[in-house]
PAZAPA-4460 file (N, C-alpha, C; in steps of 0.05 Angstrom, whole numbers, plus 32768, in hexadecimal, padded with zeros to 4 digits):
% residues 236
    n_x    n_y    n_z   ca_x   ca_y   ca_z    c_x    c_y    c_z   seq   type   mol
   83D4   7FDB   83C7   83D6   7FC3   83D8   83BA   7FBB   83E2     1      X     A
   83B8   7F9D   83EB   8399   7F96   83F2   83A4   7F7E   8407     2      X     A
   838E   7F82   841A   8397   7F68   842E   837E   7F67   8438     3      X     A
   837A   7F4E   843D   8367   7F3E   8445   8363   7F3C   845F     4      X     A
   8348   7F4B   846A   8341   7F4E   847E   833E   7F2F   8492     5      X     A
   834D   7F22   84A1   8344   7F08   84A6   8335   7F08   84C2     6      X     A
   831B   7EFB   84C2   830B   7EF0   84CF   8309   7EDF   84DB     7      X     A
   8319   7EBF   84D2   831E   7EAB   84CC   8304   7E9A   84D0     8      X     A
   82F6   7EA1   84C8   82DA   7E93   84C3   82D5   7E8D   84A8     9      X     A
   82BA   7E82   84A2   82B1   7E76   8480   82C2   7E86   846F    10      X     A
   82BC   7EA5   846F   82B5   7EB6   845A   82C9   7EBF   844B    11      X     A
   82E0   7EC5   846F   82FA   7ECD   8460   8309   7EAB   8458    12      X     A
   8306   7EA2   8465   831A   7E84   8460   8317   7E86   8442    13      X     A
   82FB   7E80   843B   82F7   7E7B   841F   8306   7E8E   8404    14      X     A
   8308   7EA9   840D   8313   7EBA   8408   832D   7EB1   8402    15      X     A
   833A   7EB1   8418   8355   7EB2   8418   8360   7E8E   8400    16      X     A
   834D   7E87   8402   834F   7E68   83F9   8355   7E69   83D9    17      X     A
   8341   7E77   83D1   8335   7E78   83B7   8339   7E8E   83A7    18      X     A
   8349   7EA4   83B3   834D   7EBF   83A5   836C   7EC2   83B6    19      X     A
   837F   7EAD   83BD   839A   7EBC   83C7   83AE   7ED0   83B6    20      X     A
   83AB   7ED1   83A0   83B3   7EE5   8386   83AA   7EFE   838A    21      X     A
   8391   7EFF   839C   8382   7F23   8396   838B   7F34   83AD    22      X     A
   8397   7F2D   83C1   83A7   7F3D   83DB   83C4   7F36   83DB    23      X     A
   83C7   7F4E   83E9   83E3   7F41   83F4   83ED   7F3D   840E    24      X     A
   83E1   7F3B   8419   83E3   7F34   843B   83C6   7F36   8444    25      X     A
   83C8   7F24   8466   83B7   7F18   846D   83BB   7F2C   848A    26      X     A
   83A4   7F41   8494   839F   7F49   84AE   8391   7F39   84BF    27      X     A
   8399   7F27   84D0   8383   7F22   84E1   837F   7F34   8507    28      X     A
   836C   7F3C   850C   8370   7F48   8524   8365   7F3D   853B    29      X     A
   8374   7F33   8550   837D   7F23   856D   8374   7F2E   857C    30      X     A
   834F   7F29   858B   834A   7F33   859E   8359   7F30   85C2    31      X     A
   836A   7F18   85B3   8375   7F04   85CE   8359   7EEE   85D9    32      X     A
   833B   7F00   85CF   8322   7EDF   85D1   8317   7ED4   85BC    33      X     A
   832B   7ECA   85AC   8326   7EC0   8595   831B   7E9F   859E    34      X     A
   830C   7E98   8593   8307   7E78   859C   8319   7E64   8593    35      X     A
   8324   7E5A   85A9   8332   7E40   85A2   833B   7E32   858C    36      X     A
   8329   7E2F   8583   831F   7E21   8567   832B   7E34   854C    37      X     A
   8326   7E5A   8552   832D   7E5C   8545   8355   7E63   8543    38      X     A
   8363   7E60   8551   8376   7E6B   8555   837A   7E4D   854F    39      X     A
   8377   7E38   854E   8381   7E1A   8540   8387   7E1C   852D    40      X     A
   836A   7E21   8521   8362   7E27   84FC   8372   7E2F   84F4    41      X     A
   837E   7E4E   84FB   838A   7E5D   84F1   83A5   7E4F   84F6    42      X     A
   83B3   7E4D   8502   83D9   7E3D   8509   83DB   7E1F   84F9    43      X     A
   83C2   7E13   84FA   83B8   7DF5   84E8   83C0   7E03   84C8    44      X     A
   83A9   7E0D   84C5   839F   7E0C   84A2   83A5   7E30   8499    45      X     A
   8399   7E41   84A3   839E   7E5A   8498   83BA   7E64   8494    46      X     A
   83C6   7E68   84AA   83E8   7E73   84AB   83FE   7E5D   8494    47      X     A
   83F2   7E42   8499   8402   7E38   8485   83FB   7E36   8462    48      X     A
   83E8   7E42   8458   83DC   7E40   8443   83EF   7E5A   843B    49      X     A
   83E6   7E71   844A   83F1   7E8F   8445   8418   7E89   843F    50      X     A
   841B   7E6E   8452   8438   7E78   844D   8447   7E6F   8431    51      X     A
   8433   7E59   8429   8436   7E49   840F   842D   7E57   83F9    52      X     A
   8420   7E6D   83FC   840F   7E7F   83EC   8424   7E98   83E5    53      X     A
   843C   7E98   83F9   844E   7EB6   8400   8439   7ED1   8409    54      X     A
   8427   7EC4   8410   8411   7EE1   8423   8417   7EE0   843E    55      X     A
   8417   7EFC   843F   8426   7F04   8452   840E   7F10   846A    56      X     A
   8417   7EF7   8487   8403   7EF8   8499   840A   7F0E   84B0    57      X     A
   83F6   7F1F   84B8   83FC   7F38   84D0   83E2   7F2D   84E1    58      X     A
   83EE   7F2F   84F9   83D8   7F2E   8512   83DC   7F45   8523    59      X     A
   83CB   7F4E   8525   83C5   7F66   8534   83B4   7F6A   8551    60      X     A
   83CE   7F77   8564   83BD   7F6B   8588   83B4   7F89   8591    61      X     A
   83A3   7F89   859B   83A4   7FA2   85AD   83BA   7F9F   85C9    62      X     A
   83B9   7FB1   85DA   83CB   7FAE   85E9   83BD   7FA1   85F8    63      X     A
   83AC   7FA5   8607   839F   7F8C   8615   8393   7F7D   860E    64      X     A
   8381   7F64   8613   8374   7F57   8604   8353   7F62   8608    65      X     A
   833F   7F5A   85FE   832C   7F62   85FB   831F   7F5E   8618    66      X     A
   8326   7F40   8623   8314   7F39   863B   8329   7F4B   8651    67      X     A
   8345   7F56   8652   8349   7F61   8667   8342   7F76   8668    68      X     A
   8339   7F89   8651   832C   7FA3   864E   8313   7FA1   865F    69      X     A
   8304   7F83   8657   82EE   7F84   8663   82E9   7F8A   8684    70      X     A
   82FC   7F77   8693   82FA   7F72   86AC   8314   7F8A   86A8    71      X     A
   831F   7F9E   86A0   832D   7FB8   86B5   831A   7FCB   86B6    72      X     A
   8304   7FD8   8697   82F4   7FE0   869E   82D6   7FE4   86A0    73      X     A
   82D6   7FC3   86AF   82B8   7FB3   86BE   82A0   7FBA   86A7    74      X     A
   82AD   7FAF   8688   8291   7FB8   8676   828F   7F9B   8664    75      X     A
   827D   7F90   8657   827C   7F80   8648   826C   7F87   8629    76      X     A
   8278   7F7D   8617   826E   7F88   85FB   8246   7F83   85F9    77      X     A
   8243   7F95   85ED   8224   7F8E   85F0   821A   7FA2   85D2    78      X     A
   8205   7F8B   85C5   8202   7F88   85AD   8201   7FAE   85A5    79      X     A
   81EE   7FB8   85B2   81E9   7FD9   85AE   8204   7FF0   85AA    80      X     A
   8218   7FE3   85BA   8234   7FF5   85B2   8249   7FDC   85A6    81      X     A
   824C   7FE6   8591   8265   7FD2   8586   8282   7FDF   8587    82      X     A
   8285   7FDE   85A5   82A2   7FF9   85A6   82B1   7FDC   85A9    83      X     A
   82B4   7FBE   85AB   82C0   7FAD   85AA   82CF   7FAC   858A    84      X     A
   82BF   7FA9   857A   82BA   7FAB   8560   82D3   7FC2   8552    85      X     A
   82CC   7FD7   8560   82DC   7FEB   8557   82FB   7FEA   855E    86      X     A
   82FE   7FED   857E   8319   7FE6   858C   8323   7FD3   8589    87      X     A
   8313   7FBB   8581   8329   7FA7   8586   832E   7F98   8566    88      X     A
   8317   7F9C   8556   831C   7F99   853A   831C   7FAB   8523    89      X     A
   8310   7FC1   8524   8319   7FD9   8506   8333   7FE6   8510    90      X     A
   8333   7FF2   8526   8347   8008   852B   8361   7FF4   852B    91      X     A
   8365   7FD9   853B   837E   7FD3   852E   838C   7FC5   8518    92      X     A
   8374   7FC5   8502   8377   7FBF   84EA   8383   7FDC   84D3    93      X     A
   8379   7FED   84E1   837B   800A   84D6   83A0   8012   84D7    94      X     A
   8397   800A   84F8   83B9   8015   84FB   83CF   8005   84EE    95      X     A
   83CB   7FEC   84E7   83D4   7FDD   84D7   83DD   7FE4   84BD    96      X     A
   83C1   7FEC   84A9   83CA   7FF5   8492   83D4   8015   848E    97      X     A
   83D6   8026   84A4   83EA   8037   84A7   8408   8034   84A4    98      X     A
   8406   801C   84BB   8421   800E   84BB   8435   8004   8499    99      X     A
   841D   7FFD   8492   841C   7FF1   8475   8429   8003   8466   100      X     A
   8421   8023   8466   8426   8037   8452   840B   8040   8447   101      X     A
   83F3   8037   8453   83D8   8048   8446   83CE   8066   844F   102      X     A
   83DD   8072   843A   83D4   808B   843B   83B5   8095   8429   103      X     A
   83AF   80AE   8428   839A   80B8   841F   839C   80B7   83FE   104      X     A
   83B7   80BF   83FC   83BF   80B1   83D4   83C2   80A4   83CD   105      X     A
   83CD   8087   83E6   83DB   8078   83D4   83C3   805A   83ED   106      X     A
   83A6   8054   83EF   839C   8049   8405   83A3   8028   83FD   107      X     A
   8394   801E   8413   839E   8007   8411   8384   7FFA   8418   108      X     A
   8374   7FE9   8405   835D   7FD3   83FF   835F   7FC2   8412   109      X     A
   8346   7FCA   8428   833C   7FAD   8434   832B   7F9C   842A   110      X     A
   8336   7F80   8429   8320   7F71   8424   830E   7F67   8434   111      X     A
   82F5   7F6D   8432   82E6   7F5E   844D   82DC   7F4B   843E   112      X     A
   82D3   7F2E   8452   82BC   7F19   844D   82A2   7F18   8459   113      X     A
   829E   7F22   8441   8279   7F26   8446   8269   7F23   842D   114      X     A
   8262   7F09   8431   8251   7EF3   8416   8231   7F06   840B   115      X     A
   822B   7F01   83F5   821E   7F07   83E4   81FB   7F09   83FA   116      X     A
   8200   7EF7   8405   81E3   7EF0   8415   81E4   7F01   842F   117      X     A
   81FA   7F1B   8436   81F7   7F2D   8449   8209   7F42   8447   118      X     A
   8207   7F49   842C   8206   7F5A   8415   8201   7F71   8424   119      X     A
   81EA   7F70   8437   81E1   7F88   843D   81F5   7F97   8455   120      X     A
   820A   7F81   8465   8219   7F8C   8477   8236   7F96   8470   121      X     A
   8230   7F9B   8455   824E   7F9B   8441   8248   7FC6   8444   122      X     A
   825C   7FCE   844C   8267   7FEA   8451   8273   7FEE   843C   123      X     A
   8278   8005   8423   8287   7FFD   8415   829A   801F   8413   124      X     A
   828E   802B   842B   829A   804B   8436   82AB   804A   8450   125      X     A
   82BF   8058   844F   82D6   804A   8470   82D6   806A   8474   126      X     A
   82D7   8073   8489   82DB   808E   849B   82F7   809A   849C   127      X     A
   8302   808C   8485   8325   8091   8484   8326   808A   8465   128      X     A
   833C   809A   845C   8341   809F   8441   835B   8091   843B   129      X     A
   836D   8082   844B   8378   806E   8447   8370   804F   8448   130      X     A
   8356   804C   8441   8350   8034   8446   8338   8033   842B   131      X     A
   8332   8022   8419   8326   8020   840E   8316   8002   8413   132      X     A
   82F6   7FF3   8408   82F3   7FDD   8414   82E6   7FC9   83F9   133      X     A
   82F3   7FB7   83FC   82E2   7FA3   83E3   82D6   7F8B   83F6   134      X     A
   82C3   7F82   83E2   82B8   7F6C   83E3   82B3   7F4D   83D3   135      X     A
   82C5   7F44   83D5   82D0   7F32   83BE   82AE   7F1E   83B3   136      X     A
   82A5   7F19   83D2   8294   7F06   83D0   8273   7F17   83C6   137      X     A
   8275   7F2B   83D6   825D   7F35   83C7   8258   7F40   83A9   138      X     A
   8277   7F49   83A1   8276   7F48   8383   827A   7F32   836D   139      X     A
   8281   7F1C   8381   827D   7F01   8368   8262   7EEF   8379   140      X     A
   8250   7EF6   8383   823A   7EF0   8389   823E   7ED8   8395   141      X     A
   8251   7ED1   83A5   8258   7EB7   83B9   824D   7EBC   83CC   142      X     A
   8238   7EA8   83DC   8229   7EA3   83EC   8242   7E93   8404   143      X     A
   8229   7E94   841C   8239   7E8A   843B   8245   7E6A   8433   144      X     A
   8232   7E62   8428   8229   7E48   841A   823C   7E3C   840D   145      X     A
   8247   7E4A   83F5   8253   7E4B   83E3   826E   7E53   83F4   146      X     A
   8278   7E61   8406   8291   7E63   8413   8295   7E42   8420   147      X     A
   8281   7E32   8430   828F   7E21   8433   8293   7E0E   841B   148      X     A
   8280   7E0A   83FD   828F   7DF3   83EF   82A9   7E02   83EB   149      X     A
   82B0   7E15   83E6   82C9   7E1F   83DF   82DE   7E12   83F3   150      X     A
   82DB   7E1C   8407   82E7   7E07   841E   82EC   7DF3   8417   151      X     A
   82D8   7DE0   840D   82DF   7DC6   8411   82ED   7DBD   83F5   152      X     A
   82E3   7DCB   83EB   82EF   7DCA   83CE   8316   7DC6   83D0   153      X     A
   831C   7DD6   83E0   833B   7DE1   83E1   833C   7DCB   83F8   154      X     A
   8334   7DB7   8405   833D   7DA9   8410   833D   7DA5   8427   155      X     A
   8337   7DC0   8434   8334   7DCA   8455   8319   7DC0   8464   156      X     A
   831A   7DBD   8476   8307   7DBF   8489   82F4   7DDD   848F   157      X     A
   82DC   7DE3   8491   82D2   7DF6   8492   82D5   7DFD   84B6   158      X     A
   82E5   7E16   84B1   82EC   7E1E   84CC   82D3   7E22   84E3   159      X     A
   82D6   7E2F   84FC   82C4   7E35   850A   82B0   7E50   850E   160      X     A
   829F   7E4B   8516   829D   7E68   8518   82B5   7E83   8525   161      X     A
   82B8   7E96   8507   82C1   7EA7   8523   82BB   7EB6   8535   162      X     A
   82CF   7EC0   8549   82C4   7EDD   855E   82C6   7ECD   8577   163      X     A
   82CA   7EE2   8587   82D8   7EE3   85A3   82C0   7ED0   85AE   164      X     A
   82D1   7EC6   85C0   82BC   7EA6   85C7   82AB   7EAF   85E1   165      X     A
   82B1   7ECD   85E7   82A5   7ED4   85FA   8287   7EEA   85E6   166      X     A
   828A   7EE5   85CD   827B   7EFA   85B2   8256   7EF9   85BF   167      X     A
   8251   7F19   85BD   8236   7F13   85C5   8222   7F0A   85AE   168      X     A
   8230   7F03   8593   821B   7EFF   857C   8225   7EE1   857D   169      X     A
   822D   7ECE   8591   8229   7EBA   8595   8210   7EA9   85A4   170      X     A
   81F9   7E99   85A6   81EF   7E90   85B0   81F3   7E88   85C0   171      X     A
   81DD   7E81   85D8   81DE   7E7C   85F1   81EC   7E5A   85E9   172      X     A
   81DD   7E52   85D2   81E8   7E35   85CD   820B   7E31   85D3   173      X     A
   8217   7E47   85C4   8233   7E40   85BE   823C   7E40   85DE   174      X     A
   8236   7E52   85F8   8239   7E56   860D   8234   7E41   861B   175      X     A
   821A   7E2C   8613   8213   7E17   8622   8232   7DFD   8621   176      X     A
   8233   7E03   8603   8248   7DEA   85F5   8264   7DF8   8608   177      X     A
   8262   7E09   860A   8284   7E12   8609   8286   7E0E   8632   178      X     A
   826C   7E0D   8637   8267   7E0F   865B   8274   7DEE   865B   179      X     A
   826F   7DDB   8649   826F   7DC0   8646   8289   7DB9   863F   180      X     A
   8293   7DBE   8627   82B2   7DB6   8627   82C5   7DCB   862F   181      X     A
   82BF   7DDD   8638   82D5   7DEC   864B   82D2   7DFE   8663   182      X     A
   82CC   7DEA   8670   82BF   7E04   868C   82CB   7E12   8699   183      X     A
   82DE   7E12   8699   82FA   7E1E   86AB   82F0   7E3A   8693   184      X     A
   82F6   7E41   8678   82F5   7E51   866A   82D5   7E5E   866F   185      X     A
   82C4   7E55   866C   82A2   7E59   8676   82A7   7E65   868F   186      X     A
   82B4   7E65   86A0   82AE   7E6F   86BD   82BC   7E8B   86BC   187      X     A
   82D4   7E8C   86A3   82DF   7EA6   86A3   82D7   7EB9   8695   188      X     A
   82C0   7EAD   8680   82AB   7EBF   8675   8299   7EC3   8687   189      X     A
   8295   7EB3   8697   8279   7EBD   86AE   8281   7ED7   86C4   190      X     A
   829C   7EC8   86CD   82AB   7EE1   86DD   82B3   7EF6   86CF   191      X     A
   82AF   7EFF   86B2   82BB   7F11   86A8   8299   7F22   86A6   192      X     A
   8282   7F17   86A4   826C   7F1E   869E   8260   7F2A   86C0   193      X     A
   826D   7F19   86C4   8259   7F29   86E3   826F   7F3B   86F9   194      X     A
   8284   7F3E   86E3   8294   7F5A   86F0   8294   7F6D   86E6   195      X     A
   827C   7F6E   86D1   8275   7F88   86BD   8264   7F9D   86DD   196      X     A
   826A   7FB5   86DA   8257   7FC8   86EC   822E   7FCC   86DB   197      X     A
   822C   7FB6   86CD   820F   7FC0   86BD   8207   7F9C   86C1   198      X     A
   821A   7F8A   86CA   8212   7F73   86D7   81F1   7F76   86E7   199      X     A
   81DF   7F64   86DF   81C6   7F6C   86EC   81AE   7F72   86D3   200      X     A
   81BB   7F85   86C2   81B4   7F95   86AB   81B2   7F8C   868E   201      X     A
   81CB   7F87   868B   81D6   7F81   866E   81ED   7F67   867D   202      X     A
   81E7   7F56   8663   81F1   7F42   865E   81FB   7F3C   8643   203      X     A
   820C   7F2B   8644   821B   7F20   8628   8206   7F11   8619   204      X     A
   81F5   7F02   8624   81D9   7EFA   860F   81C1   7F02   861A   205      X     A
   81B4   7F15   8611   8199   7F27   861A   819A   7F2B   862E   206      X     A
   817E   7F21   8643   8177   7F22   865D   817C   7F10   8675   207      X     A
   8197   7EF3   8666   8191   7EE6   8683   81B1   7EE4   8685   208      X     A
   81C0   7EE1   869B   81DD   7EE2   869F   81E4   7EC2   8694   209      X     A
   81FF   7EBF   8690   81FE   7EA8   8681   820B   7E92   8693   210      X     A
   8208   7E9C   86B1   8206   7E80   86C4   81EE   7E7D   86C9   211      X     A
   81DB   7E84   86BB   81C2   7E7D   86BC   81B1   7E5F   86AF   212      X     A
   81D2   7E57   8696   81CF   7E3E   8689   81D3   7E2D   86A0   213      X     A
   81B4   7E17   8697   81BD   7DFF   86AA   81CB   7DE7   869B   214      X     A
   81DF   7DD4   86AF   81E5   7DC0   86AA   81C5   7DAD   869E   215      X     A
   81B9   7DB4   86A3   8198   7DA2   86A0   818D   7DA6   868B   216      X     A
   8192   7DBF   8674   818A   7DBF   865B   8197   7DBB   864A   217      X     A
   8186   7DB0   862B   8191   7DA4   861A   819F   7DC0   8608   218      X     A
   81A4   7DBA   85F6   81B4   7DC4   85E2   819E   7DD5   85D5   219      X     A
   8188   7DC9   85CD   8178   7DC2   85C1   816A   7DE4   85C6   220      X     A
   816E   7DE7   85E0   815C   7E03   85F0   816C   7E1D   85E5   221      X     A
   8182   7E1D   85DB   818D   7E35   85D2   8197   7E38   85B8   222      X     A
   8178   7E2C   85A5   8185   7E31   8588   817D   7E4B   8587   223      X     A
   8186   7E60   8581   818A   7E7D   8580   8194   7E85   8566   224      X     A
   8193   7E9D   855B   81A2   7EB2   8546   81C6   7EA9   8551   225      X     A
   81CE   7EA9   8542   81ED   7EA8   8543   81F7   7EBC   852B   226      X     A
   820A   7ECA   8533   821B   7EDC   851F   8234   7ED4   851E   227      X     A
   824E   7EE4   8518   8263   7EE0   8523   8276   7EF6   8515   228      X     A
   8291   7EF4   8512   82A5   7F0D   8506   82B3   7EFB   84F4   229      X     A
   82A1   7EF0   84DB   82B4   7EDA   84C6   82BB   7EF8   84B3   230      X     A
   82B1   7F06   84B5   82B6   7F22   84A1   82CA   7F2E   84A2   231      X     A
   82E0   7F24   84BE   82FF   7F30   84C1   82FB   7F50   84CC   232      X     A
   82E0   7F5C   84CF   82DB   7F7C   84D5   82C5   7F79   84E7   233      X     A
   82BB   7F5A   84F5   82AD   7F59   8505   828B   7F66   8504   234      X     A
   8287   7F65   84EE   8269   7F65   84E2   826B   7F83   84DD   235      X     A
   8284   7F92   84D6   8279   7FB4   84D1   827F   7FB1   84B0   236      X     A
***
């Protein structure tokens, strides 16, 4: 059996778009701070493709959500420990394909999306013997690039970035925009950031707290590195 790790970003969309024949079900895992945008995408265009496809979609929650973990115990994800990463996206993808029937004889193929051009963040060893891992895109040499003509090719709109809209491999930019069309949501990332006990210390983007954005700067001031979890395994 093989299922497709979903991300719902470029990498896997394209994936799932262009290879629905090579899995048989679709994992996606629900931090509960998925961005807006992407939990549209996915109920819009992804869920209904899969159902016209007969692929079979699993979403996977932890019991709390990621941001109430945060504020019960007063920590926020920070780039140096990726225990977000782990708890809230491998481990309940894992328990999943247990659920599945992946045992040590008989495992069960994740697909991750991770394009030819970061090749180098492609794992291709799992710490468990029921899980084996492919790479569709790095072995047919498809670029980030090349995931969206695919996209557009099949007709879709190229989704958003993914990852928790609270994600620290997001730019201060995306924080400025998101302070802008949704502030009510911005204030609950601020209040979730400055009820961490390392508040002062560590922050969700380097060294400055992120009510530190002013209404007075442009956009322009926080073009930054941007990452995100289009890989469905959140960059592992």
């Amino acid at each position: 059996m093989k299922v497709l790790n979903m991300g719902a970003g470029v990498q896997t969309t394209a994936i799932l778009l262009e290879f629905p024949k090579s899995f048989d079900a679709v994992i996606f895992a629900d931090t509960g701070a998925e961005q807006k945008e992407t939990y549209y995408y996915i109920d819009k265009y992804l869920k209904p493709f899969c159902a016209e496809n007969d692929i079979t979609w699993y979403t996977v929650k932890p019991k709390v959500t990621l941001e109430q973990h945060c504020l019960d115990k007063k920590i926020i994800p920070i780039p140096t420990r990726r225990w977000c990463t782990a708890d809230f996206k491998v481990k309940p993808i894992k328990r999943k394909l247990r659920e599945l029937g992946a045992t040590a004889k008989n495992p069960i193929t994740s697909i991750i999306g991770i394009s030819i051009d970061e090749a180098h963040r492609a794992n291709f060893h799992t710490d468990v013997k029921y899980q084996l891992m492919e790479y569709p895109l790095v072995d047919k040499k498809i670029t980030r690039a090349q995931c969206h003509e695919i996209i557009k090719k099949h007709g879709f709109p190229s989704p958003p970035k993914s990852g928790c809209d609270f994600c620290m491999f997001f730019s201060r930019k995306h924080f400025r925009e998101l302070s802008q069309k949704d502030p009510k949501r911005f204030a609950e990332i601020v209040a979730m950031e400055k009820n961490s006990y390392s508040y002062g210390k560590y922050y969700l983007k380097g060294q400055y707290p992120l009510d530190s954005i002013s209404g007075n700067q442009s956009l322009e001031d926080f073009n930054e590195y941007e990452d995100s979890c289009d890989s469905g395994h959140c960059m592992t």
